[in-house]
Backbone of each chain as nested JSON, in Angstrom:
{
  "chains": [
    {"id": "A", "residues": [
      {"number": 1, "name": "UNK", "atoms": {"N": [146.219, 112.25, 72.326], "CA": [144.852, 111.934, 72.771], "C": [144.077, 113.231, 73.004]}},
      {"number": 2, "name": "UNK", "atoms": {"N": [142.767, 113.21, 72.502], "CA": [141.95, 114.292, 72.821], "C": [141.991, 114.957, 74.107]}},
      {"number": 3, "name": "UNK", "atoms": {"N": [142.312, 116.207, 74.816], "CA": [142.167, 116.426, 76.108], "C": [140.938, 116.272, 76.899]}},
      {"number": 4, "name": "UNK", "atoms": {"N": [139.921, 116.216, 76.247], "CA": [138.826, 115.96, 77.347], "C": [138.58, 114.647, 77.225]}},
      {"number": 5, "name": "UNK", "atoms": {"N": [139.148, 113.443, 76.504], "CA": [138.677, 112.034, 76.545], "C": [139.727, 111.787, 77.452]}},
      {"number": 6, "name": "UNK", "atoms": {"N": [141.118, 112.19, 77.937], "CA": [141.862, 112.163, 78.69], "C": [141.46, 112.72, 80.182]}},
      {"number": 7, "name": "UNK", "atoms": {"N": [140.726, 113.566, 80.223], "CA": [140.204, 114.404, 81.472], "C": [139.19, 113.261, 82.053]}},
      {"number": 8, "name": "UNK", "atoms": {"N": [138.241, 112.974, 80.75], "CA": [137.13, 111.928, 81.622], "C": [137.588, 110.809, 82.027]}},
      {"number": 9, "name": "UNK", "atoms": {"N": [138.982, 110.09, 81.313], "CA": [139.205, 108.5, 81.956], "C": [140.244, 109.133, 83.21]}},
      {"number": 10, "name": "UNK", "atoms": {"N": [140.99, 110.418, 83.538], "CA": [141.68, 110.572, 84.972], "C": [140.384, 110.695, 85.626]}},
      {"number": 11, "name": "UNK", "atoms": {"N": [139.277, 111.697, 85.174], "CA": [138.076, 111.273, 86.575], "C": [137.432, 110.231, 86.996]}},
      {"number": 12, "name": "UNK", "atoms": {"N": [137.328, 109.474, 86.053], "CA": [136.63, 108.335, 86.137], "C": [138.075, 107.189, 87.287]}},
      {"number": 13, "name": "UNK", "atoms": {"N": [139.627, 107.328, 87.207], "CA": [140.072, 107.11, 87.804], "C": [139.767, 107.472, 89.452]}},
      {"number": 14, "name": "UNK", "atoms": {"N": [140.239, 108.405, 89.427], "CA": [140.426, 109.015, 91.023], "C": [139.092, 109.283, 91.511]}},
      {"number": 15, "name": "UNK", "atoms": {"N": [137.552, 109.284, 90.627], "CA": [136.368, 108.444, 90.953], "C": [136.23, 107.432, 91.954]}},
      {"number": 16, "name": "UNK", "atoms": {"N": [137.004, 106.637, 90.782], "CA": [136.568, 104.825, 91.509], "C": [137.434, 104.944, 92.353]}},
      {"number": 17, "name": "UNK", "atoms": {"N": [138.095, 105.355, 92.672], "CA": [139.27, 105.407, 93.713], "C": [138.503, 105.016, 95.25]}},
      {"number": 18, "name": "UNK", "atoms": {"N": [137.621, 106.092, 95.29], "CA": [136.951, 106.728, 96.283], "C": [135.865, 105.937, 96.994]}},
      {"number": 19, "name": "UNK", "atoms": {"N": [135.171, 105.087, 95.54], "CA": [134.15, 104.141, 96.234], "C": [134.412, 103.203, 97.217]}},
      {"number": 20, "name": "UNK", "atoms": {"N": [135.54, 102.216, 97.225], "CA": [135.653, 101.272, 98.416], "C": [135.533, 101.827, 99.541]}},
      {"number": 21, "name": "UNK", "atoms": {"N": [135.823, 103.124, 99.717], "CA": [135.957, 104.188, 101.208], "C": [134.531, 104.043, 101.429]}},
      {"number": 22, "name": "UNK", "atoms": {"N": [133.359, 104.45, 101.005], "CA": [132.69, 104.999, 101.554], "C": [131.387, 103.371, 101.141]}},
      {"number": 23, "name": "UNK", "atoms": {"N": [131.686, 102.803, 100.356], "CA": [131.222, 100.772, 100.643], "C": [131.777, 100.458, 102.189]}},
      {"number": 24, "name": "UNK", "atoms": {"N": [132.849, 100.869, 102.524], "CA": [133.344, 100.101, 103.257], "C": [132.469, 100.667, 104.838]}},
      {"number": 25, "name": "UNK", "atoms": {"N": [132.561, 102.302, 104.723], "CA": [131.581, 102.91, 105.863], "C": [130.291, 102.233, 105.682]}},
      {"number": 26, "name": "UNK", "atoms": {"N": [129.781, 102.246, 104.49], "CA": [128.302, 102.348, 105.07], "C": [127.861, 100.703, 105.368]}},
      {"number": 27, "name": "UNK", "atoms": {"N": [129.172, 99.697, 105.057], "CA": [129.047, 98.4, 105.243], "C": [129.454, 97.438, 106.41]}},
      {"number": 28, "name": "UNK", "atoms": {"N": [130.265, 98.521, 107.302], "CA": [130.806, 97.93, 108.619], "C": [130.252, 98.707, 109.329]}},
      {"number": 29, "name": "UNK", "atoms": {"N": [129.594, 100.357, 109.154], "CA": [129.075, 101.038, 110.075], "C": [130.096, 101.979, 111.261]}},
      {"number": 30, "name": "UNK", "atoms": {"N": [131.16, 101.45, 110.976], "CA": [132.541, 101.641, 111.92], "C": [133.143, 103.539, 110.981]}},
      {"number": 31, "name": "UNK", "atoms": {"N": [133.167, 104.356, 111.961], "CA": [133.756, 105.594, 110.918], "C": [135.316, 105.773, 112.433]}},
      {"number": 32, "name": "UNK", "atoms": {"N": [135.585, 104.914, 113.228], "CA": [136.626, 104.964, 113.805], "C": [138.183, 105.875, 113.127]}},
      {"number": 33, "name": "UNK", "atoms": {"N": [137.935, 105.158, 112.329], "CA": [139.444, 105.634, 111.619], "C": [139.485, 106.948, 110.471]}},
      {"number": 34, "name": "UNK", "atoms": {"N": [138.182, 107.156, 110.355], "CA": [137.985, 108.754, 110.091], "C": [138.186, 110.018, 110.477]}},
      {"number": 35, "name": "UNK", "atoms": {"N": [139.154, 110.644, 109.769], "CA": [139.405, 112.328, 110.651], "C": [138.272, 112.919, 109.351]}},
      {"number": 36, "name": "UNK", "atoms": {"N": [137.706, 113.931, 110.209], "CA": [136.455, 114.517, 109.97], "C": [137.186, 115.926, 109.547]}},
      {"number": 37, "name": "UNK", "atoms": {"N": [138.502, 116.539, 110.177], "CA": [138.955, 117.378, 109.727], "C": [139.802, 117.135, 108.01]}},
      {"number": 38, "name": "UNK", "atoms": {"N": [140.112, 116.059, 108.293], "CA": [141.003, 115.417, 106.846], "C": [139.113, 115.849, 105.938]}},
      {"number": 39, "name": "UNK", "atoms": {"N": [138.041, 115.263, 106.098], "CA": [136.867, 115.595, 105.01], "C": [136.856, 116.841, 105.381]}},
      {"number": 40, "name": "UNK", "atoms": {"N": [136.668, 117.988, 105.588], "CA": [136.581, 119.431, 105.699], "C": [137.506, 119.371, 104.767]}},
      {"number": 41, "name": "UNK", "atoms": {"N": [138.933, 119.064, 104.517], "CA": [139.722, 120.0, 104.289], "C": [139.561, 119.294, 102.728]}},
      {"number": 42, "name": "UNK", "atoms": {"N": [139.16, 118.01, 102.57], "CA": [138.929, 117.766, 101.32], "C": [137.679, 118.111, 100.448]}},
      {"number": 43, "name": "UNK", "atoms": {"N": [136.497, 118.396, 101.125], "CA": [135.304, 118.663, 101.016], "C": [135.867, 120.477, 100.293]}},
      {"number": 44, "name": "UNK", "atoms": {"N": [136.605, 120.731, 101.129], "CA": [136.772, 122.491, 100.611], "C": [137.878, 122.435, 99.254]}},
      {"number": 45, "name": "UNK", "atoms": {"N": [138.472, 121.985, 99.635], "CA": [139.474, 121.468, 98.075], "C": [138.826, 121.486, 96.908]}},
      {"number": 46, "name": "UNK", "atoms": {"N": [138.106, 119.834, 96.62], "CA": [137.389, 119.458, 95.195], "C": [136.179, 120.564, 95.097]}},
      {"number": 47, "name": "UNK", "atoms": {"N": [135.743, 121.586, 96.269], "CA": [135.12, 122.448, 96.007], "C": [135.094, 123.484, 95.37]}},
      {"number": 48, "name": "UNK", "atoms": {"N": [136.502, 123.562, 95.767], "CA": [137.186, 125.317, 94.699], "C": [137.979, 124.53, 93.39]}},
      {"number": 49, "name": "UNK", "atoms": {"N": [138.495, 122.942, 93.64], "CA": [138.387, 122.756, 92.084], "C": [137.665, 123.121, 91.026]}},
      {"number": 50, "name": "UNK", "atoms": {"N": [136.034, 122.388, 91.793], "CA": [134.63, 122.697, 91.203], "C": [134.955, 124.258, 90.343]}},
      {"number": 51, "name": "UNK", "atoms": {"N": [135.277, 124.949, 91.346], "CA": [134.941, 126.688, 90.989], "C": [135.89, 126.936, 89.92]}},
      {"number": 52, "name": "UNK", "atoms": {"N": [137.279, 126.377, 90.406], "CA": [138.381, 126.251, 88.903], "C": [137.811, 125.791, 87.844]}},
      {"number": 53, "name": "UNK", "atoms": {"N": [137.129, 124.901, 87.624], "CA": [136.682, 123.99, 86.238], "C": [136.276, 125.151, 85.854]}},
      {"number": 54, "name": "UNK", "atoms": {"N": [134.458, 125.768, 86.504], "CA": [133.48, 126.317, 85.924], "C": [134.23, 127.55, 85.32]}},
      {"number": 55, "name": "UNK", "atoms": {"N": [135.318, 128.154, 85.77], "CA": [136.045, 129.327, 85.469], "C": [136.728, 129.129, 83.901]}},
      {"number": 56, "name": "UNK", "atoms": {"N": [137.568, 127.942, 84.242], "CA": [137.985, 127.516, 82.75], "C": [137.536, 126.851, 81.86]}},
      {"number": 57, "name": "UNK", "atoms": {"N": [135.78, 126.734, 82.44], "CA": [134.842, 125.862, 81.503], "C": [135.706, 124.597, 81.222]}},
      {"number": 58, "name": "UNK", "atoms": {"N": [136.224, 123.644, 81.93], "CA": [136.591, 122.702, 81.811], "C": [135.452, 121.227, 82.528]}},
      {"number": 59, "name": "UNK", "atoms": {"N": [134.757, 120.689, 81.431], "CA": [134.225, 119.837, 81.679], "C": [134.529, 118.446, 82.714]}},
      {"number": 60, "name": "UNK", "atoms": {"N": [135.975, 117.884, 82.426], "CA": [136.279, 116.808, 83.348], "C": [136.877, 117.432, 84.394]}},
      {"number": 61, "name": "UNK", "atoms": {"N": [137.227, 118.836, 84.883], "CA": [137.087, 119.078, 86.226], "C": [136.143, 118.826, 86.874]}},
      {"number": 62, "name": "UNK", "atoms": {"N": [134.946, 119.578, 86.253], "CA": [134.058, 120.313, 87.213], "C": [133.224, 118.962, 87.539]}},
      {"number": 63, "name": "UNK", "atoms": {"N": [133.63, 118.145, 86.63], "CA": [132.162, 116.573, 86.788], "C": [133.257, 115.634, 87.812]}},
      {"number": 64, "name": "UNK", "atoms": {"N": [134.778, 115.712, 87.625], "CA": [134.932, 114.695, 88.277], "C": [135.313, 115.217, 89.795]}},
      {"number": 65, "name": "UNK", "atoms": {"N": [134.935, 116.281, 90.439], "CA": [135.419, 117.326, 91.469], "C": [134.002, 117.016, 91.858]}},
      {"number": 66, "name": "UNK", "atoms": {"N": [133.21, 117.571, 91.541], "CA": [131.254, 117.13, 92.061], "C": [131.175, 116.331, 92.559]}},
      {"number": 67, "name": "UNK", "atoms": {"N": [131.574, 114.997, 91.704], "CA": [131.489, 113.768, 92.256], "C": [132.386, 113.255, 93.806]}},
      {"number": 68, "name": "UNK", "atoms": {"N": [133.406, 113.867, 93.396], "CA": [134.096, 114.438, 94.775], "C": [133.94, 115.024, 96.056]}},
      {"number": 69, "name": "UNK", "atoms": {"N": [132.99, 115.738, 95.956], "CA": [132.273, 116.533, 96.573], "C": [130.842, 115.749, 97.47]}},
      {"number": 70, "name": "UNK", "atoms": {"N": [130.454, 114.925, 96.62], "CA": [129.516, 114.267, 96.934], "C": [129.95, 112.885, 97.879]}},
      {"number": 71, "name": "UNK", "atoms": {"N": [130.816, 112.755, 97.358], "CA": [131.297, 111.564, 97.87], "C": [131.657, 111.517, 99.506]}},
      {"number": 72, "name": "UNK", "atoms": {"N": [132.685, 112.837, 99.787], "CA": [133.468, 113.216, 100.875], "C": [131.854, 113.735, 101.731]}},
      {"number": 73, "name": "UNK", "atoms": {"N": [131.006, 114.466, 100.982], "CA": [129.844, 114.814, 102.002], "C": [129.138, 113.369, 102.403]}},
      {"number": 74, "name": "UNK", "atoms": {"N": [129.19, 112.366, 101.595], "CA": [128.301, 111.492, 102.552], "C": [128.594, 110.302, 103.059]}},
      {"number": 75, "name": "UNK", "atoms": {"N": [129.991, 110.744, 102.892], "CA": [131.28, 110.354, 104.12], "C": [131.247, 111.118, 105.748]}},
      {"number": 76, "name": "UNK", "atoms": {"N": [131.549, 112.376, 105.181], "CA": [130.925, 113.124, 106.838], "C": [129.594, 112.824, 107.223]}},
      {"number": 77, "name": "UNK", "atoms": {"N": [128.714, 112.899, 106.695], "CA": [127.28, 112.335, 106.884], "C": [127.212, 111.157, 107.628]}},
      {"number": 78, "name": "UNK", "atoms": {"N": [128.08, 110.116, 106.837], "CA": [128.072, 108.945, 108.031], "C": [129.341, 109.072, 108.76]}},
      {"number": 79, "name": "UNK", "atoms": {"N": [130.076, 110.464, 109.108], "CA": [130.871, 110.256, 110.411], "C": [129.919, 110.728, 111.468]}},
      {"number": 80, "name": "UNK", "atoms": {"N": [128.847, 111.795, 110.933], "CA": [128.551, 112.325, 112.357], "C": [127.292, 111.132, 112.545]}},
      {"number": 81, "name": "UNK", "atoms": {"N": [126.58, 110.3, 111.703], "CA": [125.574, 109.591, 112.063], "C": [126.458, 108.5, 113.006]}},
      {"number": 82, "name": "UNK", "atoms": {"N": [127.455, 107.657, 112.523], "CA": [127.949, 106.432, 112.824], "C": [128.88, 106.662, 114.171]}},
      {"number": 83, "name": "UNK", "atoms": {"N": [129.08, 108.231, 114.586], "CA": [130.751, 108.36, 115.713], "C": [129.893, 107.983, 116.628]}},
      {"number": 84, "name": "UNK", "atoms": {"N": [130.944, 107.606, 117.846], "CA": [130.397, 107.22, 119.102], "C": [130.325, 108.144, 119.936]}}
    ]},
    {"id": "B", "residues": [
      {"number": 1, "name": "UNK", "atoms": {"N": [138.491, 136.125, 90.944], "CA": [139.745, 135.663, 91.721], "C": [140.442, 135.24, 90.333]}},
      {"number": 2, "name": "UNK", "atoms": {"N": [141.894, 135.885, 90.524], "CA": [142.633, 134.703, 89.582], "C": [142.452, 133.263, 89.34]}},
      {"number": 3, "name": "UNK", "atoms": {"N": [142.39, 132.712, 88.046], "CA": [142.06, 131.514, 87.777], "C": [143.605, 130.427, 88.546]}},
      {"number": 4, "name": "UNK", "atoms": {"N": [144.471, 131.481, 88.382], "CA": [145.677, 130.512, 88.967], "C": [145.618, 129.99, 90.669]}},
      {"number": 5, "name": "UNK", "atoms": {"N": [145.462, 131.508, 90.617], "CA": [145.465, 131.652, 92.185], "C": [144.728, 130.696, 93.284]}},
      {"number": 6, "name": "UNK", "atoms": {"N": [143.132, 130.526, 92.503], "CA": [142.211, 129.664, 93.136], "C": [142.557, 128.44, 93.053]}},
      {"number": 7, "name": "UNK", "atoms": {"N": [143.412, 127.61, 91.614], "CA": [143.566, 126.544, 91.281], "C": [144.911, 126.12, 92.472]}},
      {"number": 8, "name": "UNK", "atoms": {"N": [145.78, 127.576, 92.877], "CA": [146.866, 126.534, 93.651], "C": [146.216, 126.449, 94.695]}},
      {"number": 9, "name": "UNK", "atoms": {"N": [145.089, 127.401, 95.274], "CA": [144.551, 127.259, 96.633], "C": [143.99, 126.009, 96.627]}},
      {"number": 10, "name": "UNK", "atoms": {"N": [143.02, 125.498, 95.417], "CA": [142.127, 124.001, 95.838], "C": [143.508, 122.753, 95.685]}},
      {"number": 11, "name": "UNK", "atoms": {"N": [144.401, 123.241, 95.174], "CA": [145.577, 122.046, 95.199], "C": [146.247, 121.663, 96.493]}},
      {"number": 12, "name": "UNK", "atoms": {"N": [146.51, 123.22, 97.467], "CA": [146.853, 123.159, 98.867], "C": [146.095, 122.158, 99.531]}},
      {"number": 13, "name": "UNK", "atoms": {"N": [144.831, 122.457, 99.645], "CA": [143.792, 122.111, 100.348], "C": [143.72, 120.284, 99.986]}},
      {"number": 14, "name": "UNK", "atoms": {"N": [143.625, 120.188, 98.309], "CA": [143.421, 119.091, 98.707], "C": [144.603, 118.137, 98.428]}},
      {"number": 15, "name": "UNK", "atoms": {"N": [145.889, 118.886, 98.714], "CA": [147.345, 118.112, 98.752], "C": [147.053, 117.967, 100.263]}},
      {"number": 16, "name": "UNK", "atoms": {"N": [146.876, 118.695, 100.798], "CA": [146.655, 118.964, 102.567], "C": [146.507, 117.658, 102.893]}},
      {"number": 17, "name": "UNK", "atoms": {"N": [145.26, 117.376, 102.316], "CA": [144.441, 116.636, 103.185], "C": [144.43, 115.21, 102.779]}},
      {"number": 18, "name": "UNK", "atoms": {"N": [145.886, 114.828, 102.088], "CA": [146.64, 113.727, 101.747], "C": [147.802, 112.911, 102.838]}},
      {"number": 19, "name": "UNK", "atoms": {"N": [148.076, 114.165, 103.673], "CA": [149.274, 114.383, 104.777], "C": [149.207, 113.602, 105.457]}},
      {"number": 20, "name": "UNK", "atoms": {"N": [148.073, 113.831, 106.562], "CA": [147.579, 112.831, 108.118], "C": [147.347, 111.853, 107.57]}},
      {"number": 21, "name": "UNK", "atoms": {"N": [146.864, 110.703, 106.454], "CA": [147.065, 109.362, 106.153], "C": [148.508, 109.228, 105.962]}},
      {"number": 22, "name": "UNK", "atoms": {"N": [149.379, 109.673, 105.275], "CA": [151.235, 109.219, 105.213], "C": [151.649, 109.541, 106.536]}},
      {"number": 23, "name": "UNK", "atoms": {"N": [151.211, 110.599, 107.202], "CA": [152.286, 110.79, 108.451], "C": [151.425, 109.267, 109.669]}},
      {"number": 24, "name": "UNK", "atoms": {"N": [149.944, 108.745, 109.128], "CA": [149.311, 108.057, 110.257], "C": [150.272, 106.431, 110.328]}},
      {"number": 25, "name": "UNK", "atoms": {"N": [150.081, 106.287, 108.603], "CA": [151.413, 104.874, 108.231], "C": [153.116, 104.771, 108.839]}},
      {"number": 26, "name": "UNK", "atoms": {"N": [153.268, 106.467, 108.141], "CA": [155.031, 106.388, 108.789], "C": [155.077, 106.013, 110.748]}},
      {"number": 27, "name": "UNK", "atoms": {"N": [153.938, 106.498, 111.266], "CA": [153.858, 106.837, 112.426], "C": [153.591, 105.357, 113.06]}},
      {"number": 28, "name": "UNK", "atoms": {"N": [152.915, 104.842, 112.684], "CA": [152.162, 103.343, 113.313], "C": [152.46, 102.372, 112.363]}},
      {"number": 29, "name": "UNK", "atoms": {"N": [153.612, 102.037, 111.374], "CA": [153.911, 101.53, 110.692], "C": [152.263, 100.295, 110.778]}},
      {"number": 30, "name": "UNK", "atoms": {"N": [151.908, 100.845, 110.337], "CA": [150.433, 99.409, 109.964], "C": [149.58, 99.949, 108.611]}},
      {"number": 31, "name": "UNK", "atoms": {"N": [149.619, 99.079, 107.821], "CA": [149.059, 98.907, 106.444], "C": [147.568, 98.211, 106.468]}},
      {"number": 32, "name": "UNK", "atoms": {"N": [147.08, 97.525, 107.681], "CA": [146.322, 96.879, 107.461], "C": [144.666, 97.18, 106.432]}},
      {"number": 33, "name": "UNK", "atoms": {"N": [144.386, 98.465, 107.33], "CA": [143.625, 98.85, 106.311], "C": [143.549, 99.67, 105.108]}},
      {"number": 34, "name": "UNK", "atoms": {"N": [144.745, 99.616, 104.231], "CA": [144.716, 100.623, 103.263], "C": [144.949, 99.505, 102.314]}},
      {"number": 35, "name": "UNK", "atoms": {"N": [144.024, 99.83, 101.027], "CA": [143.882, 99.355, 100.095], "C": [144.478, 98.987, 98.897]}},
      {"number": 36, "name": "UNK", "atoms": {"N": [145.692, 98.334, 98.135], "CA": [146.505, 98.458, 97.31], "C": [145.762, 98.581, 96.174]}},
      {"number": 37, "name": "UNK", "atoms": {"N": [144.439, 97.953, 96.084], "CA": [143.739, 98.423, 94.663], "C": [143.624, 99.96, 94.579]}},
      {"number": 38, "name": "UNK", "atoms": {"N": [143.078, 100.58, 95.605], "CA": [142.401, 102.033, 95.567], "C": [143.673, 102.774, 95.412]}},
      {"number": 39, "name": "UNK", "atoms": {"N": [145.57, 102.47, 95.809], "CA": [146.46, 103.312, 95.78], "C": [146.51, 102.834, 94.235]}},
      {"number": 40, "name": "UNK", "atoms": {"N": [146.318, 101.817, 93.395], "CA": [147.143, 102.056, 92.371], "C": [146.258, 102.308, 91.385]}},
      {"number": 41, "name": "UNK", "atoms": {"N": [144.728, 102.378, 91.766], "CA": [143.68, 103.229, 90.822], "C": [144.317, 104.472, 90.748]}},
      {"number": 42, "name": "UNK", "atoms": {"N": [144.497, 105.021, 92.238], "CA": [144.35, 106.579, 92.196], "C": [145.444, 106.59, 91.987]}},
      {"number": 43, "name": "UNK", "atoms": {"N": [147.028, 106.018, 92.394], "CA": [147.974, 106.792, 91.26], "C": [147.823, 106.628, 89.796]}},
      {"number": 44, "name": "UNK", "atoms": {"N": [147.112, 105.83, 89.058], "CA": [147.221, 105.84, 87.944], "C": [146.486, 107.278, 87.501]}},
      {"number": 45, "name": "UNK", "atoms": {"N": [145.44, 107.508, 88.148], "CA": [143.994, 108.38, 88.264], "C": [144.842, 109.768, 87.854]}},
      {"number": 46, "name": "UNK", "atoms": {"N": [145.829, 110.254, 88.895], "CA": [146.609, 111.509, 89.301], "C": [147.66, 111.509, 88.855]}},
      {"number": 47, "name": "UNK", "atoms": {"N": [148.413, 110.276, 87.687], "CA": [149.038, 110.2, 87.044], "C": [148.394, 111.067, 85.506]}},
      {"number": 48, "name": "UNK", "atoms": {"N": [147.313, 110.386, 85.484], "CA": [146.737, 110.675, 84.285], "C": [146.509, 112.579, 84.121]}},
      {"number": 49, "name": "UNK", "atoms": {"N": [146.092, 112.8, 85.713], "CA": [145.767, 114.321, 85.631], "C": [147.263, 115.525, 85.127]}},
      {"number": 50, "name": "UNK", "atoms": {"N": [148.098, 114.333, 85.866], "CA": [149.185, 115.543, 85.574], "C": [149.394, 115.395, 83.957]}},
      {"number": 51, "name": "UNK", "atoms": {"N": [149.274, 114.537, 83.307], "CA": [149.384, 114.324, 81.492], "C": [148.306, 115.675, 81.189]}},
      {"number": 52, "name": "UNK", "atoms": {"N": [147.274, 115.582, 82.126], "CA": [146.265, 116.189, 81.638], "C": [146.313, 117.715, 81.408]}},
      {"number": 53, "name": "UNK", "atoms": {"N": [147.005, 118.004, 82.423], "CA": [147.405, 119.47, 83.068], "C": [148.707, 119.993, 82.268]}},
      {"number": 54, "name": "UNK", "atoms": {"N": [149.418, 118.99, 81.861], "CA": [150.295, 119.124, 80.994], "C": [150.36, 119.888, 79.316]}},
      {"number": 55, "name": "UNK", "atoms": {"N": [149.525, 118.829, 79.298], "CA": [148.508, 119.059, 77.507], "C": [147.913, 120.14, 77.501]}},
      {"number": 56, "name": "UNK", "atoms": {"N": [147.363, 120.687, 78.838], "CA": [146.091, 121.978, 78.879], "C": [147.403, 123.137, 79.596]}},
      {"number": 57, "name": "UNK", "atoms": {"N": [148.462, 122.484, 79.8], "CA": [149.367, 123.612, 79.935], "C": [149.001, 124.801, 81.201]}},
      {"number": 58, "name": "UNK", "atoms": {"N": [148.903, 123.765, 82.414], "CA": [148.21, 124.627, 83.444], "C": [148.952, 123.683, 84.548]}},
      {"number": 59, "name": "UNK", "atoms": {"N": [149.796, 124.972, 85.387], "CA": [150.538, 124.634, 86.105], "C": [150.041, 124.158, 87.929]}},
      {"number": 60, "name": "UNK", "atoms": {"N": [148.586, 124.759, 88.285], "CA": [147.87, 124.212, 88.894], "C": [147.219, 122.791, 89.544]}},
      {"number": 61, "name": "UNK", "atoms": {"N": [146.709, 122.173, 87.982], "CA": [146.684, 120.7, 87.969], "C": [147.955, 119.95, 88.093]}},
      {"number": 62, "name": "UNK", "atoms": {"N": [149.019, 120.258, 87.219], "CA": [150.19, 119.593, 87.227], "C": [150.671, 119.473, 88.791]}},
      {"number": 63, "name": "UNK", "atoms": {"N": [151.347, 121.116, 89.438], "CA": [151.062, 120.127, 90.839], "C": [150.727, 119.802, 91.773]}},
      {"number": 64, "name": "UNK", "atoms": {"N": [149.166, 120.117, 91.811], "CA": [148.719, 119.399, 92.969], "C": [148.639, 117.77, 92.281]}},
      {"number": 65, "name": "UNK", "atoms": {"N": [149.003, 117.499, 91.492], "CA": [148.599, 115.851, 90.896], "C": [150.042, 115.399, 90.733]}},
      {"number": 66, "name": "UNK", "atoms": {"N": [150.873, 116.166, 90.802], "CA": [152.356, 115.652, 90.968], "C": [152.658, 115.08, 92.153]}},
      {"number": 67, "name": "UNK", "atoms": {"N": [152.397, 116.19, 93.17], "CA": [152.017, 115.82, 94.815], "C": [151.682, 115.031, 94.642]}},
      {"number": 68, "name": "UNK", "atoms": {"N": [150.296, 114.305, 94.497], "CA": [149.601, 113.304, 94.591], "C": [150.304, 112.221, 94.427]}},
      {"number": 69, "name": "UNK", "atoms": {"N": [150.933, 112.191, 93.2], "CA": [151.527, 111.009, 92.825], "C": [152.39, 110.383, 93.547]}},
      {"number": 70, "name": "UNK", "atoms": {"N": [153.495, 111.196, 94.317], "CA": [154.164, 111.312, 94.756], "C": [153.836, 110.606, 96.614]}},
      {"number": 71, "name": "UNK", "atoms": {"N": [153.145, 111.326, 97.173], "CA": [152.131, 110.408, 98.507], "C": [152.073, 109.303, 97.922]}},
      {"number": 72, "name": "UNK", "atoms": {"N": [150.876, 108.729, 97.019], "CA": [150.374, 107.648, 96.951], "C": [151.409, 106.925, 96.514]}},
      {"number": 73, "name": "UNK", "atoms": {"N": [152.694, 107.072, 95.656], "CA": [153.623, 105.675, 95.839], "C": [154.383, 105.616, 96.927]}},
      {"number": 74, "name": "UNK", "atoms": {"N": [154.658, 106.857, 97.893], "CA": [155.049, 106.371, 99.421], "C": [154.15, 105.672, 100.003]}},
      {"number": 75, "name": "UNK", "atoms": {"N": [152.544, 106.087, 100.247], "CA": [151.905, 105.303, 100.595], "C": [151.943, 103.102, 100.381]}},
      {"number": 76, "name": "UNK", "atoms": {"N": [152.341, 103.372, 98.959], "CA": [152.192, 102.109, 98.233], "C": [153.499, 101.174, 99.177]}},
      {"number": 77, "name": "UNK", "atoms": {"N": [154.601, 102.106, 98.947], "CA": [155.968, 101.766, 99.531], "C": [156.016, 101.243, 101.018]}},
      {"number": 78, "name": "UNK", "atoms": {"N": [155.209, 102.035, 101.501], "CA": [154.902, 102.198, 103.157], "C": [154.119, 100.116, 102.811]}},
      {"number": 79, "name": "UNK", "atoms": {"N": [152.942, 99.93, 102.221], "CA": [152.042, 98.843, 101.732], "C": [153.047, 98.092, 101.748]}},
      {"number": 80, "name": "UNK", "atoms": {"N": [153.854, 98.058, 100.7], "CA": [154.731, 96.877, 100.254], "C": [155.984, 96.316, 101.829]}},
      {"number": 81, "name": "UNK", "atoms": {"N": [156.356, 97.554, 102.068], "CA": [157.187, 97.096, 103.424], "C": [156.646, 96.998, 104.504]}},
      {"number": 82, "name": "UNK", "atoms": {"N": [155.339, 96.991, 105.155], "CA": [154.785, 97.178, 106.743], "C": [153.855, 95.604, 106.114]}},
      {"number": 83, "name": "UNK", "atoms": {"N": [153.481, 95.39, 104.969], "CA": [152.262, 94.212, 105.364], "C": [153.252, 92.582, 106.339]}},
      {"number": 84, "name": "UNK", "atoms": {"N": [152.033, 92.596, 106.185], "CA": [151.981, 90.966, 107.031], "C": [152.077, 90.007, 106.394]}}
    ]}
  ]
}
């Protein structure tokens, strides 16, 4: 299989992975069971993935790590809006 | 920065931050809210990466996505024996 048609269906995996998490915050409003340090430490991760892709010009890193990125930020976003 | 170097650092980071969900299950044996769709997206997801990392011959991806794999079917395991 082509390596980058292989790169886009693992991102597009571990993508969708991610959505019920953050449906589920912004749909119960509840971020109880959220460690905010667990998003730091993932937020900094898919970040220096990011920086790995752009280094090895690898396309399904760097798009499916962004999306990553985005995701985990507006996850913290609604920990610090939603904590008690 | 070395291209390796950075790639095992974002793998640490975001193997890391896989940990405190397996040690929260082993610890409080309760499954209730973890998702069996989202574990067997994302192992398939981080299954796929390590093929990926494989093919592109980069020991980085391979294992932080080996890791991965590896959590999420304990996780799954933890699912299958703690539900209700």
């Amino acid at each position: 299989m082509d390596e980058n048609v292989l790169g886009i269906i693992a991102g597009v995996f571990t993508s969708a992975s991610m959505i019920p998490q953050l449906v589920k915050v912004l749909k119960e409003k509840n971020v109880e069971d959220l460690s905010w340090i667990t998003l730091l430490v993932l937020i900094t991760g898919v970040s220096l993935w990011v920086w790995y892709g752009i280094l090895k010009d690898e396309l399904p890193i760097i798009l499916s790590n962004a999306f990553a990125v985005l995701v985990n930020i507006s996850l913290l976003t609604c920990y610090l809006i939603y904590r008690k």
